[in-house]
C-alpha positions as CSV (number, residue, x, y, z in Angstrom):
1,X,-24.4,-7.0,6.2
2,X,-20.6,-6.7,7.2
3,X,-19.7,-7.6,10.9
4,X,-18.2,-4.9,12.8
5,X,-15.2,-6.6,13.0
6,X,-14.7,-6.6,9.1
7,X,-15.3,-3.4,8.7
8,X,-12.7,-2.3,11.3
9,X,-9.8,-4.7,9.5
10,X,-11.2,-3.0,5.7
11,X,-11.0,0.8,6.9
12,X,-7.6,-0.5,9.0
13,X,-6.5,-1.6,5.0
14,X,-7.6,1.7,3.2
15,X,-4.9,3.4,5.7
16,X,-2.0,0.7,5.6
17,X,-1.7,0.5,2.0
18,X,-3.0,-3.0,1.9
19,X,-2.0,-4.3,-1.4
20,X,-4.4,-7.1,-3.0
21,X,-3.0,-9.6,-5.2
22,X,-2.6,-13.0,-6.6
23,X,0.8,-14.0,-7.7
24,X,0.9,-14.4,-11.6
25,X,3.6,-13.5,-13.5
26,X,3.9,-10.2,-15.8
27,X,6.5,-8.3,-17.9
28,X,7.6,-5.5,-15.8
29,X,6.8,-1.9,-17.3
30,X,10.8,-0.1,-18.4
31,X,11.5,1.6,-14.8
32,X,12.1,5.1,-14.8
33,X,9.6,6.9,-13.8
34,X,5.9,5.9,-14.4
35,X,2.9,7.4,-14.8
36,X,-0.5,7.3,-15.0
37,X,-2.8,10.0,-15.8
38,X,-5.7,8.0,-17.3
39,X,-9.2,10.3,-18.3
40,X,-11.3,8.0,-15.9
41,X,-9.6,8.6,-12.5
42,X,-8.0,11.9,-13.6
43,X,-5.3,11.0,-11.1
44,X,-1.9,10.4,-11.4
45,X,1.0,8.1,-9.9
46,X,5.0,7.7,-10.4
47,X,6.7,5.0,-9.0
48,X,10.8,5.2,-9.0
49,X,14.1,3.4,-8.3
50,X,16.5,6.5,-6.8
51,X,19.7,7.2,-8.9
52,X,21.1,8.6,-5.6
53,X,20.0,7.0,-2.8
54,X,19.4,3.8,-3.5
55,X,20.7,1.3,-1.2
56,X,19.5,-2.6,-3.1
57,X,20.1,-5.8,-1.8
58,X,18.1,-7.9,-4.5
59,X,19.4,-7.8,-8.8
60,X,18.0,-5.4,-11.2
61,X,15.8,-7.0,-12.5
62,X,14.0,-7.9,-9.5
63,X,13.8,-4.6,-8.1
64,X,12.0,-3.5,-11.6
65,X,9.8,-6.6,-11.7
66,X,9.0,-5.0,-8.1
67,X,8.7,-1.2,-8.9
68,X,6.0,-2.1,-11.8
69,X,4.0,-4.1,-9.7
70,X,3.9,-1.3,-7.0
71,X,2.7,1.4,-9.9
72,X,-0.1,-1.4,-11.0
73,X,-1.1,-1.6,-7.2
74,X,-0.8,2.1,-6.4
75,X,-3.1,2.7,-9.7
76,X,-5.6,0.3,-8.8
77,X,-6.1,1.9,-5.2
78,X,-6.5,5.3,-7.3
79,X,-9.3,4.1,-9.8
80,X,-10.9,2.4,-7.0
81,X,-10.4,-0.7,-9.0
82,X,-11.5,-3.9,-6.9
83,X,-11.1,-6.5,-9.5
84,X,-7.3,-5.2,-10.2
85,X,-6.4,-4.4,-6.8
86,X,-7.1,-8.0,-6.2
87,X,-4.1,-9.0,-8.1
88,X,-1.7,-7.5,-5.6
89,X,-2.7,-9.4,-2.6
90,X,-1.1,-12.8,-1.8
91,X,-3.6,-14.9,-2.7
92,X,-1.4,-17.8,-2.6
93,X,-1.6,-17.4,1.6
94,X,-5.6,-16.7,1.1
95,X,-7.4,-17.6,-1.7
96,X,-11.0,-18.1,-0.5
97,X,-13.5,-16.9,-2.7
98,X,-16.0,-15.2,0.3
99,X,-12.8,-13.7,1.6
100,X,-12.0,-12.1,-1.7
101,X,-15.9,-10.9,-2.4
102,X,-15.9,-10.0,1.2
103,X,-13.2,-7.7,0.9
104,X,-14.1,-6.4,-2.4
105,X,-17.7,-5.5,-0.9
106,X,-16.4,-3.7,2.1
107,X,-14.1,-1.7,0.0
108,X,-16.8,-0.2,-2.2
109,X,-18.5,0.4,1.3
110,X,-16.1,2.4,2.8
111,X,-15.2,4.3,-1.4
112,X,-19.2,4.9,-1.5
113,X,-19.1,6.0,2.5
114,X,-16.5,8.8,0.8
115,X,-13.2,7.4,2.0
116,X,-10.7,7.3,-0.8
117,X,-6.6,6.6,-0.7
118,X,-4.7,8.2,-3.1
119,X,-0.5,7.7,-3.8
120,X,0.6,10.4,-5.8
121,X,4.5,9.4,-5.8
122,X,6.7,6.6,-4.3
123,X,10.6,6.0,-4.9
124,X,12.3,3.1,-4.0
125,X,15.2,3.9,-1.4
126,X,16.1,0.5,-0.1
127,X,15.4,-3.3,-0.8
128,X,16.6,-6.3,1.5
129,X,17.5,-9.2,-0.1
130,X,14.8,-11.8,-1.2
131,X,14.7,-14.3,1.5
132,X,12.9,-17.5,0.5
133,X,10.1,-18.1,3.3
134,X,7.8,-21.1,2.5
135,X,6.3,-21.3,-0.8
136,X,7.4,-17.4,-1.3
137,X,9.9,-14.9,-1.5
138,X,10.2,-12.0,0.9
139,X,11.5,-8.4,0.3
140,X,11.1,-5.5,2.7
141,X,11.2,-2.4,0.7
142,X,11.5,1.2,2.0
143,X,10.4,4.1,-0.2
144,X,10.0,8.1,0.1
145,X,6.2,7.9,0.0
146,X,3.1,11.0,-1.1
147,X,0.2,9.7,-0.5
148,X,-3.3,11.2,0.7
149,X,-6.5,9.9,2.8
150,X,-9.2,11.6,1.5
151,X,-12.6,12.1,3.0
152,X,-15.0,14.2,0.5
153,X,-18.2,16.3,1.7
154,X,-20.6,12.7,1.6
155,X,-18.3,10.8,4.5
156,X,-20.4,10.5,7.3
157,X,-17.6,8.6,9.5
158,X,-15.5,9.1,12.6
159,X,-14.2,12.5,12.6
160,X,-10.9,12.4,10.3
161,X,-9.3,14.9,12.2
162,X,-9.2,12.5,15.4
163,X,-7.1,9.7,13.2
164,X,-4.0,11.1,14.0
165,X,-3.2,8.5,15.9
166,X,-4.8,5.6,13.0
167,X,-2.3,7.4,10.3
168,X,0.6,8.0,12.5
169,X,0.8,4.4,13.6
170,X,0.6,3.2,10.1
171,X,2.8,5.9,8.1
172,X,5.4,7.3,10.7
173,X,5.3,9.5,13.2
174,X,5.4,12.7,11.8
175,X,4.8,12.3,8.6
176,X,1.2,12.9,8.6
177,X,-0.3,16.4,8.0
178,X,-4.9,16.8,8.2
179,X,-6.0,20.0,5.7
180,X,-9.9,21.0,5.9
181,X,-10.9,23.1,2.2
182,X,-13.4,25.5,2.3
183,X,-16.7,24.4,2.3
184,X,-17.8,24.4,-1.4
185,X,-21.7,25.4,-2.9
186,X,-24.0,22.9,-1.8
187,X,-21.8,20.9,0.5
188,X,-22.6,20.9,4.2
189,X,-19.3,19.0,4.7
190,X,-15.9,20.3,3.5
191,X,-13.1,18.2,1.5
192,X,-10.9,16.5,4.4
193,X,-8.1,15.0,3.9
194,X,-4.4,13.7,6.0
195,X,-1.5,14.0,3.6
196,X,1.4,12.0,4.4
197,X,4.7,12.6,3.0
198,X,8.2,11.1,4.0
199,X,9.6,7.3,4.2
200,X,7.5,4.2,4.6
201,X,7.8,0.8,4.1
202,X,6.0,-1.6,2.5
203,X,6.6,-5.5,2.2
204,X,6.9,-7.6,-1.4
205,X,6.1,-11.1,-1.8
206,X,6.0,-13.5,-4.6
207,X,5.4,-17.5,-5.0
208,X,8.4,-19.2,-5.7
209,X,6.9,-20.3,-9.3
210,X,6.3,-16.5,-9.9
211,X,8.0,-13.1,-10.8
212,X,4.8,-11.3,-10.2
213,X,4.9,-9.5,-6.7
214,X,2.6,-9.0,-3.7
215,X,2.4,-6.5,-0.9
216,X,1.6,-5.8,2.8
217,X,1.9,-3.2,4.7
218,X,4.4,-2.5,7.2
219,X,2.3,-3.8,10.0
220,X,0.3,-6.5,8.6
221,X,0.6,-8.5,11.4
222,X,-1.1,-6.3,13.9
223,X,-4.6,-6.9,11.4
224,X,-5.7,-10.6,12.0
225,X,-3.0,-11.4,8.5
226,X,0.1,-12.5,10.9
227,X,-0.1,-16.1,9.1
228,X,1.2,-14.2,5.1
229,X,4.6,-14.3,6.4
230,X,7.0,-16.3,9.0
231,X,8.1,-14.1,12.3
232,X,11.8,-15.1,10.8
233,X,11.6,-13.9,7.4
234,X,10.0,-10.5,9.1
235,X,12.8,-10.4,12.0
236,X,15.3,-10.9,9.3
237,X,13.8,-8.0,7.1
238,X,13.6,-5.7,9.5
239,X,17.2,-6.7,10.9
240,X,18.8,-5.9,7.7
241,X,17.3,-2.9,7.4
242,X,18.5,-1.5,10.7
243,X,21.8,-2.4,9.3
244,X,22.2,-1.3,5.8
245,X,19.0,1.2,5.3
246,X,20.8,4.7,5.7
247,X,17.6,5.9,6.0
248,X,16.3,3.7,9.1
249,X,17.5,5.8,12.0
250,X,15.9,9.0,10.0
């Protein structure tokens, strides 16, 4: 049986983008757009770099190494794959084995409870510099971000359409927009869901030994996880940004 206390930092990940994943390094996918559209999930992603608005602090290749990471993350949250979604956590800051099977259990709880995140699109507006912090690099990235909280007719949860506060707080004020479906034949609940579109950020990290990259969500920090990355690598991050992210007074 989960404590309550687990089960309030899992359903606080399935709305902060919590990205799972050990730090082994991969060949980058060719950045342009990518997609998935594969017959199991039946859902698709596109991660992008902007031709237009792009405003890049690390090299090219870094930022790619990044964006195909971030598609392999997003897909794994999409299929509801565990095991995958595992590799795009920073398991060189927590590696314990009940922590990971712990985690994994809790999201299949919440998935069979009928909670499930979908990213449809991300596109890469801004990255900071990589700042070495530890035994890790550090890069805040900003992005123009679709992405949906589903709830189908089986969730038998908190209201969603009181967690404006939850996915405000976690995606940007205003950004966040609840939709109720008609109720369909032989449902007693209808398809719920908050759609969030507009700019969010998300943090990248990577061993030092590694070109394969992590992520946590924008407030990480505020979950129990403060230890993943130094208050100076996060001050510094968020500093930059405010100065060179034309996007961070929007």
């Amino acid at each position: 049986m989960m404590s309550t206390l687990l089960q309030r930092r899992v359903f606080f990940a399935l709305f902060t983008l919590f990205g799972l994943a050990s730090c082994n390094s991969e060949k980058a996918p060719e950045i342009g757009v990518l997609e998935s559209a594969s017959p199991e999930s039946h859902q698709e992603v596109s991660v992008s770099i902007s031709k237009l608005e792009l405003n890049s602090f690390v090299g090219r290749d870094t930022l790619e190494q990044i964006a195909g990471n971030l598609f392999d993350y997003f897909k794994s949250t999409n299929d509801a794959d565990w095991d995958q979604l595992m590799h795009y956590f920073p398991l060189h800051k927590n590696s314990d084995t009940a922590f990971v099977n712990s985690s994994k259990r809790a999201l299949d709880y919440w998935t069979e409870r009928g909670v499930k995140n979908r990213t449809e699109m991300a596109e890469i507006v801004y990255a900071s510099p990589a700042v070495t912090d530890g035994d890790q690099q550090v890069v805040l990235i900003n992005m123009k971000l679709k992405h949906f909280v589903e709830f189908l007719p089986n969730y038998d949860g908190p209201s969603p359409s009181g967690m404006k506060g939850m996915v405000e707080s976690n995606y940007g004020k205003g950004n966040a927009a609840y939709f109720e479906k008609e109720l369909a034949e032989g449902d007693s609940l209808p398809f719920r869901y908050w759609e969030i579109s507009g700019l969010n950020r998300i943090w990248a990290l990577s061993h030092v030994d590694s070109s394969h990259w992590c992520f946590l969500p924008p407030n990480f920090n505020e979950s129990g996880s403060a230890f993943m990355m130094s208050s100076d690598a996060m001050v510094g991050g968020l500093r930059h940004r405010r100065q060179n992210d034309p996007t961070a007074q929007k």
